[in-house]
KOLRO-536654 format. One record per atom (N, C-alpha, C, CB): z, y, x. Coordinates in steps of 0.001 Angstrom, whole numbers, plus 500000, padded with zeros to 6 digits. Glycine has a CB too. Layout:
N
ZYX...
// end
This chain:
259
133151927335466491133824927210467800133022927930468866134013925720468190133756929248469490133368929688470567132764929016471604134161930158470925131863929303472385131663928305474095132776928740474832130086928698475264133080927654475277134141927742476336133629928277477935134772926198476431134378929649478389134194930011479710135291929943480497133714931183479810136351929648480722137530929717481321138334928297481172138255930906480733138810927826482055139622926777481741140341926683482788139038925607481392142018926705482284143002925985483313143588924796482743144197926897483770143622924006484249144123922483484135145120922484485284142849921215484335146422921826484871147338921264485169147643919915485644147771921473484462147848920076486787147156918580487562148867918244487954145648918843489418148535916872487672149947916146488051149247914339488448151359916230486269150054913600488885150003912622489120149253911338488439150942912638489233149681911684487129148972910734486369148409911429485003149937909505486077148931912851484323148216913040483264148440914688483385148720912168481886146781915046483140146626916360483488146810917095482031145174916615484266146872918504482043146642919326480832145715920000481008147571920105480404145031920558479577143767921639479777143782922601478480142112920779479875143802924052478808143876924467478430142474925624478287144897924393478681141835926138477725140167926508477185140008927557476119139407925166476469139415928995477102139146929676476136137893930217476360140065930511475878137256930934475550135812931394475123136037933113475985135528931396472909134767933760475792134961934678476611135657936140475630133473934853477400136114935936474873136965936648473891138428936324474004136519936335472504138716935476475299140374934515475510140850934311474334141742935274476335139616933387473314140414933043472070140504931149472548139349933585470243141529930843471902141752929513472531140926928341471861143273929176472458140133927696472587139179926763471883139184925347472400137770927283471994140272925414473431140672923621473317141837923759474234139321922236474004142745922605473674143943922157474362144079920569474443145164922760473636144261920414475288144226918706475597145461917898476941142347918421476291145868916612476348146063916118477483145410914662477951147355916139477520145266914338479178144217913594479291145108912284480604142657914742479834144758911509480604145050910525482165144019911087483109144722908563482045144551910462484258143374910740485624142424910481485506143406910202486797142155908931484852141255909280484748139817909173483853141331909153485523140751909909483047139852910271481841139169911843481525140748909942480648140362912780482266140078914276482052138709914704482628141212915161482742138521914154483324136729914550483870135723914153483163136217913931485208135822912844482462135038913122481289135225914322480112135121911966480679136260914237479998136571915202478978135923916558478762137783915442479126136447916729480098135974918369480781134372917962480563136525918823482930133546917188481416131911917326481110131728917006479557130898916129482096132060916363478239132101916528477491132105917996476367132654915854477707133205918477476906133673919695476135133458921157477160135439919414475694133114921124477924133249922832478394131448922460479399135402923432479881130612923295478902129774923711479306129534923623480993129857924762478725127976923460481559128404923736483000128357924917483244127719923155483990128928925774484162128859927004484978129811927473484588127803927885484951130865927021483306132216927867483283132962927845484882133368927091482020134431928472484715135157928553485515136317927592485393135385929712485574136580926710486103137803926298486184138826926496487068137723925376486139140291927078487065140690926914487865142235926164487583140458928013488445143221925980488819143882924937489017144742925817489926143139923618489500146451925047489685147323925701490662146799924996492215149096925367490219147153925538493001147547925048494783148526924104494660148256926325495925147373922578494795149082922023494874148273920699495814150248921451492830149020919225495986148549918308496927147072917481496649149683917347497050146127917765495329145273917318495324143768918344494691145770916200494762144444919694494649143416920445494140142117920422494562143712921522494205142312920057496319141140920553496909140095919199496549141401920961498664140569917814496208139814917081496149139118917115494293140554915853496808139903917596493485139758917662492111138468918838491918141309918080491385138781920043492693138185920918492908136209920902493748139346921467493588136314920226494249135062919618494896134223918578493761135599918690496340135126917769493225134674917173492383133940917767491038135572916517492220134897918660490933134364919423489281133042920352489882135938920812488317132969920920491190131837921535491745130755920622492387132305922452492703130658919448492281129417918606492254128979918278490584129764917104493164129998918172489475129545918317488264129200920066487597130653917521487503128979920794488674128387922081488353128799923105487810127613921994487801130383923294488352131312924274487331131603924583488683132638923758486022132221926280488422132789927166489055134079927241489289132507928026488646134946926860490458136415926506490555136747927648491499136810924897491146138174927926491285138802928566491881140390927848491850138539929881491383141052928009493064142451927971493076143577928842493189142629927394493758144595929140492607145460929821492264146630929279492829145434929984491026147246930132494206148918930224494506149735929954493631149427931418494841150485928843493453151799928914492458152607930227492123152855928033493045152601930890493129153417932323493150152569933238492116153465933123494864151757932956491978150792934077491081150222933751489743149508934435491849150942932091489358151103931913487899152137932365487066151108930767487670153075932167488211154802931807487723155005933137486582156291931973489443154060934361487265154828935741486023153966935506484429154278937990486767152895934863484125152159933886483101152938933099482406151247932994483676153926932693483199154435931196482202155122931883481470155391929793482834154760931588479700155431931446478118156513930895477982154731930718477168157781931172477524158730930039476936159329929380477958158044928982476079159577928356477612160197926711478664159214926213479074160993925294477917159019926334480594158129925512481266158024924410481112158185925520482251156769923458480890156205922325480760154329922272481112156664921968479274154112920742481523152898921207481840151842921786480727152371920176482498151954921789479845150611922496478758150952924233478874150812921833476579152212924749479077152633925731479193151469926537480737154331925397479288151794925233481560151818925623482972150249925997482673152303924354484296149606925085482480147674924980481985147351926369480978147213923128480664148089927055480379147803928162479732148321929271480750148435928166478295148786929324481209149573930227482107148104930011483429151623929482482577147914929147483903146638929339484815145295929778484014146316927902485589145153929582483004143817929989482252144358931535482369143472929239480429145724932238481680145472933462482153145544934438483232145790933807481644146226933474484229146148934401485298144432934331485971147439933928486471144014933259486049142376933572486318141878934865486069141467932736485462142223935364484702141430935824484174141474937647484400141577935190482897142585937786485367143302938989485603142468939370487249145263938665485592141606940935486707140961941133487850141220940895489713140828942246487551142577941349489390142565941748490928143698940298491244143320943776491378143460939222490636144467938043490380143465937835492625144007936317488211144336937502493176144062936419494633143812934607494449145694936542495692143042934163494614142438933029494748142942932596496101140962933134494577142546930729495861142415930243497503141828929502497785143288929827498174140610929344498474139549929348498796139772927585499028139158930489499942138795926573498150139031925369498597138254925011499713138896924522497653139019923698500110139183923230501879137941922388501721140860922154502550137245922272502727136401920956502702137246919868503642134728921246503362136018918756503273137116916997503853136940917485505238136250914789503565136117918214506195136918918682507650138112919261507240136125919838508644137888920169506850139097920961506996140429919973506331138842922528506127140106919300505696141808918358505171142280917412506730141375916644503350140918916949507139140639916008507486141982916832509012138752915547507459141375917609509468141947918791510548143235918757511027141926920132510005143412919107509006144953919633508778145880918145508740145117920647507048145339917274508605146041915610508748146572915291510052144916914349508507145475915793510951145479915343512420146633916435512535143893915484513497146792917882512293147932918578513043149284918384512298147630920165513194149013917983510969150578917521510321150966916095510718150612917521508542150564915054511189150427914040511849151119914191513089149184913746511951150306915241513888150866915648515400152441916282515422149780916916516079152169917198514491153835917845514429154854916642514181154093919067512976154897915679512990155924915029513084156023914103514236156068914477511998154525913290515241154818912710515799155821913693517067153695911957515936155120914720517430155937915722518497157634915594518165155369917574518232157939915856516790159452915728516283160011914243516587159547916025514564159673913718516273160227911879516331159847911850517935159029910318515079159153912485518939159078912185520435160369912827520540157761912799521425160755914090520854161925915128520824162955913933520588161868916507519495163536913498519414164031912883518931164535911657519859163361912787517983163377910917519990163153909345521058163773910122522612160783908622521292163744911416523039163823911549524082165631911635524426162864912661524351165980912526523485166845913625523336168163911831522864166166915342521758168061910969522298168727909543521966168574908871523142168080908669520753167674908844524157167260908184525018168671908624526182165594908558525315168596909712525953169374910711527167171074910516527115169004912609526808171358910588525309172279910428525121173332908915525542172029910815524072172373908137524983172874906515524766173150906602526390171485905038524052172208906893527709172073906365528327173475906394529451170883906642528500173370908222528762174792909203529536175840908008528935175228911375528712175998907460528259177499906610527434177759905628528569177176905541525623176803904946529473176856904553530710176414905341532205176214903540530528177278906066531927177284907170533052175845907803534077178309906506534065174709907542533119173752907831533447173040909473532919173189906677533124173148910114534086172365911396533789171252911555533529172356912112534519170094911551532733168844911663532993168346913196533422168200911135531825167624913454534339166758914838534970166710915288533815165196914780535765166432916772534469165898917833533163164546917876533369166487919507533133164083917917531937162722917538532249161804916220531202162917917038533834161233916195530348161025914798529678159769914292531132160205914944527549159331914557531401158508914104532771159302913413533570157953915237533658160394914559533831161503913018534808162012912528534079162790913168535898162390912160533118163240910838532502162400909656532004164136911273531189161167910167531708159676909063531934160373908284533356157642910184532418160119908716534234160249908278535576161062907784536252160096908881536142162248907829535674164022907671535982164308905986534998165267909560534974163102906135533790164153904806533016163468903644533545164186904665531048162021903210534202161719901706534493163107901818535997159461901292535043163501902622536893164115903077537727165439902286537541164082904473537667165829902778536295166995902802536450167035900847535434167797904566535758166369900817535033165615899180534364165805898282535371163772899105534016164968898227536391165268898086537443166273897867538422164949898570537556167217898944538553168257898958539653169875897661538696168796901285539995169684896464539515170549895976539069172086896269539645170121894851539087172418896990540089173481897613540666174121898574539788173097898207541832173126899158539069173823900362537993174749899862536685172487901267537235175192900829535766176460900615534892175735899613533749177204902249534184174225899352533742173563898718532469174174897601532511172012898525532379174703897084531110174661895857530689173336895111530566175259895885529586173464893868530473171787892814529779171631893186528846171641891165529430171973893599528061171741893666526259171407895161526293173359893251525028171941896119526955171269897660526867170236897469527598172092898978527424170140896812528534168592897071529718167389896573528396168508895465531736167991895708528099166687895599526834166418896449525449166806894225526202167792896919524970167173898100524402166814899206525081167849898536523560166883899747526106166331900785526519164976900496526795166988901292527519164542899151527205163097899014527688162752899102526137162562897485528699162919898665525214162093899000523653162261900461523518162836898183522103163454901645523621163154902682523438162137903115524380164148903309523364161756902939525891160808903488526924159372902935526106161118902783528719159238901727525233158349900953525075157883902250523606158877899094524896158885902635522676158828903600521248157840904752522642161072904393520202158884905397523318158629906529524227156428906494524247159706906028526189156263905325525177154899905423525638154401905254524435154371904481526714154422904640523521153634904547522092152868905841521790154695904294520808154619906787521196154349907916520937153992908935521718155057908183520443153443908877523221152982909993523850151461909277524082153955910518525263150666907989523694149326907935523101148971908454522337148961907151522761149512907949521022149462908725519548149187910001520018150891908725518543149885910808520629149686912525520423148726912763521693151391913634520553148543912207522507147133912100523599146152911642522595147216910838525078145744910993522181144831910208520907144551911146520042145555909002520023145648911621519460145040913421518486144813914855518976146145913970517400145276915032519860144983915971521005143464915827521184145831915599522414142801914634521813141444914413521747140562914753520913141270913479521780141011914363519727140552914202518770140265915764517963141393913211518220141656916452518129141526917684517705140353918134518181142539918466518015140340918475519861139537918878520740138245918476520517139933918559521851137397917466520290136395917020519910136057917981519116136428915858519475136967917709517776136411918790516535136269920296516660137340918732515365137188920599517496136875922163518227135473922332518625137746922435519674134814921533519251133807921329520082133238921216519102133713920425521082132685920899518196132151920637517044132344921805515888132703919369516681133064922833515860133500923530514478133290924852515545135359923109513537132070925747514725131569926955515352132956928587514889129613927131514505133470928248514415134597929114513816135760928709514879135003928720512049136043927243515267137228927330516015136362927516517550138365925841515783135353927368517786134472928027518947134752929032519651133412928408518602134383929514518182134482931288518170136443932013518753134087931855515864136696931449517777138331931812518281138505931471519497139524931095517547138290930397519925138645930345521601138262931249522273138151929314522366137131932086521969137194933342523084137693934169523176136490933929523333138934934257522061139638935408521817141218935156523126140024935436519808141258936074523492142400935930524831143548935693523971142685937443525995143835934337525007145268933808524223145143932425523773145657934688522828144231932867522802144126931555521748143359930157522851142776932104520052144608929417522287144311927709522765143574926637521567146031926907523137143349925561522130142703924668521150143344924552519932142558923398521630144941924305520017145616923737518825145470925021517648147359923285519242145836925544518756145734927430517648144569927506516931145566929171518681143610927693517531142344927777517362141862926743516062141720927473518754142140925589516311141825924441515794142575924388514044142394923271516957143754924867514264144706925699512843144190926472512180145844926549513073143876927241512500143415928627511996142108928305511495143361929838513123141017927658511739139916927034511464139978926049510432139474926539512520140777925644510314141064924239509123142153925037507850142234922467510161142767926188508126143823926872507147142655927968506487145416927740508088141731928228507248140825929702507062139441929661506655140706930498508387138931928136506752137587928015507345136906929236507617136751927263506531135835929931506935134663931066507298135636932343507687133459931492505778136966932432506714137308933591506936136882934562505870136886933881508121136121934196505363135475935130504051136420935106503113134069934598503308137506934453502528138403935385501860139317936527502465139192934627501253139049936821503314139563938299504014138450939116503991140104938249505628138637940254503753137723941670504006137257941949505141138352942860503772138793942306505742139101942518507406140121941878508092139430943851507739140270941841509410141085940912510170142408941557509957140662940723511741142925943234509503143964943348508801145236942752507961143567943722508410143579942067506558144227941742505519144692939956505659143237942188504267144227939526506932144832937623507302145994938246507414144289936418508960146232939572508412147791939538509644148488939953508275148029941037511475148002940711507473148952940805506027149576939590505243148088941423504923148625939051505199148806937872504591150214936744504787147613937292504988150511937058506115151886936671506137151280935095506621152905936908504488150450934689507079150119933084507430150318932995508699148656932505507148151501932160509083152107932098510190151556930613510345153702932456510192151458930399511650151052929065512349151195928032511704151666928771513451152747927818511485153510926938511907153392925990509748155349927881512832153035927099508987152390926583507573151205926222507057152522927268506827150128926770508477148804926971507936148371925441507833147791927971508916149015924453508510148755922808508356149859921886507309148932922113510032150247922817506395151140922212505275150172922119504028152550923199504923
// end
């Protein structure tokens, strides 16, 4: 039996695949394993300093850190850049041979794993986006319901903050008792959710203040904290780019780099 230098694993929820070849890509182990059992497995059977790598998917980056404190060489692989690899009828042992060979293909693109800032980052701005959506939402229902009793609210979410204890208040207007109290619970949803996103806003900002890469970007004209703060948690060093060219190539638009 060859030493094993290459290995792709197929990570799923509860039972991974592994697939293992020697530096001749002759195949010298196939396995399937539970969560969590495959990490023994792997320090068992494949040498330290091989390579492992793993598709891009919701837990690589933590699987990936892990196998690089037990002293192996990881890399991650775009789903898009296995898919022309996969043999036959897809399944996961298929999928785990299909990443062992695309590794192994020179000019194959990698993606650079995240550290717990950088997840940590990307939580706070996927967090922020949906709370921003469900505010939109709270505002835009707020406006509607309210118009059904002939109430206009301002343009503006600043004035309609200001218009509903107002209009709570004015016992003269079209409110029934029973709407004045749901509207005070929607104004009550309203202030919740504009803490929450004051609360991560901070928080972002802190870490800006703290992260010499999103530092750095702020001096670039234009760029704001949130931006800044994205691009730093999607990019960290920047060292998988050559030149600042090959990011704008890259096609990484804002609005994914926190997915």
């Amino acid at each position: 039996m060859g030493s094993i230098t290459r290995v792709g694993v197929d990570i799923a929820k509860s039972i991974f695949h592994i697939h293992a070849v020697d530096r001749f890509s002759e195949v010298q182990w196939k396995g399937k394993y539970s969560r969590n059992k495959w990490l023994a497995a792997i320090v068992k059977k494949v040498p330290e300093g091989a390579v492992i790598a793993k598709e891009a998917c919701g837990s690589a980056n933590y699987w990936g850190r892990e196998l690089e404190k037990l002293g192996y060489q990881v890399t991650v692989i775009h789903a898009q850049f296995v898919k022309p690899y996969v043999k036959s009828n897809k399944n996961d042992a298929v999928d785990a041979e299909a990443i062992c060979e695309a590794m192994s293909r020179p000019n194959m693109r990698f993606v650079n794993l995240k550290t717990v800032r950088q997840q940590d980052v990307q939580a706070a701005h996927r967090i922020r986006d949906k709370l921003m959506m469900q505010r939109t939402a709270k505002i835009n229902q707020i406006r509607g319901l309210t118009g059904e009793y002939g109430l206009i609210a301002p343009i503006g979410a600043k004035n309609l903050r200001k218009i509903i204890p107002i209009w709570l208040e004015d016992a003269e207007n079209s409110l029934s008792p029973m709407f004045r109290e749901l509207l005070s619970g929607l104004s009550e949803d309203l202030i919740q959710l504009d803490e929450r996103l004051l609360m991560l806003d901070e928080l972002i900002q802190q870490d800006v203040q703290n992260d010499p890469v999103a530092s750095r970007l702020l001096e670039l004209r234009g760029e704001g904290i949130l931006c800044s703060s994205a691009l730093s948690s999607a990019i960290g060093d920047g060292k998988a780019y050559r030149k600042g060219r090959d990011f704008a190539a890259s096609g990484m638009p804002i609005d994914i780099m926190t997915v």
